[in-house]
N, C-alpha and C positions, 0 to 999 in steps of 0.2 A: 843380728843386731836388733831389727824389729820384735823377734821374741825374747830377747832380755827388755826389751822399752813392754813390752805386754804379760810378760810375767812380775816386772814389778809393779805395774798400774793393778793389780790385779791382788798382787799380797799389800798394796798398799792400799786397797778397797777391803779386803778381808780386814785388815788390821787396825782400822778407822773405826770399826764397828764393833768396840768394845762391851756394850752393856747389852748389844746381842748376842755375844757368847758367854756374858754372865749370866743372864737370863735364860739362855738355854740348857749350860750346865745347870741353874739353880731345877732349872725343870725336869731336868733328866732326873737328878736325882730325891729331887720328890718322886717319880716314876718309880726309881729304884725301891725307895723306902712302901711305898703300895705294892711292887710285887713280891719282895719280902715277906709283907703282911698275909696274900693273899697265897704264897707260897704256901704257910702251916693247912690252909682250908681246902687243899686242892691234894686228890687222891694219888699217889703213882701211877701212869699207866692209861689215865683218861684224854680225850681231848682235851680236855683245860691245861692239862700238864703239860704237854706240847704247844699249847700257845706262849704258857707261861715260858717254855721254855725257848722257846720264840723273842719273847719278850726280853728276856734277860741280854739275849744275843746282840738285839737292837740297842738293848742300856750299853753294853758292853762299846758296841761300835762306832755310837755316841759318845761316850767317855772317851775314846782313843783319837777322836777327830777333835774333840776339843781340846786334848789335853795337846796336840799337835799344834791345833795353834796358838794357843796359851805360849808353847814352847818358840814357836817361831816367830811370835808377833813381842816377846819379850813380855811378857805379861807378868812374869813368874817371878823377873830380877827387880832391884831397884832403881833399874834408870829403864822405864819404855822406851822403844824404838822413835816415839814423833815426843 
């Protein structure tokens, strides 16, 4: 019982902080749109390309956490959760 009272104190603190996960997707994918960019200038096969590819991995894993709670926090319908 205590960990349903601490898992929803917990999505209801995630879910309160709306224009931090706006802001953060908005950032991620400015990140995106830079390594995109910096994709064309960078050789196959170099260290660069493996950061970059590094990098892509981090946008990726980013997007998928927020779009999670976009999803769970109801962000996505026309009636939010509060």
């Amino acid at each position: 019982m205590a960990e349903d009272t601490t898992r929803s104190a917990f999505m209801d603190w995630i879910c309160r902080r709306q224009l931090l996960w706006i802001s953060l997707l908005a950032l991620t994918l400015v990140h995106l749109v830079i390594a995109v960019m910096a994709a064309t200038a960078i050789e196959p096969g170099s260290a660069n390309y493996y950061v970059l590819l590094m990098d892509f991995g981090l946008i990726a894993v980013l997007l998928v956490v927020i779009g999670l709670v976009f999803w769970r926090c109801g962000y996505l319908g026309d009636t939010p959760m509060h």
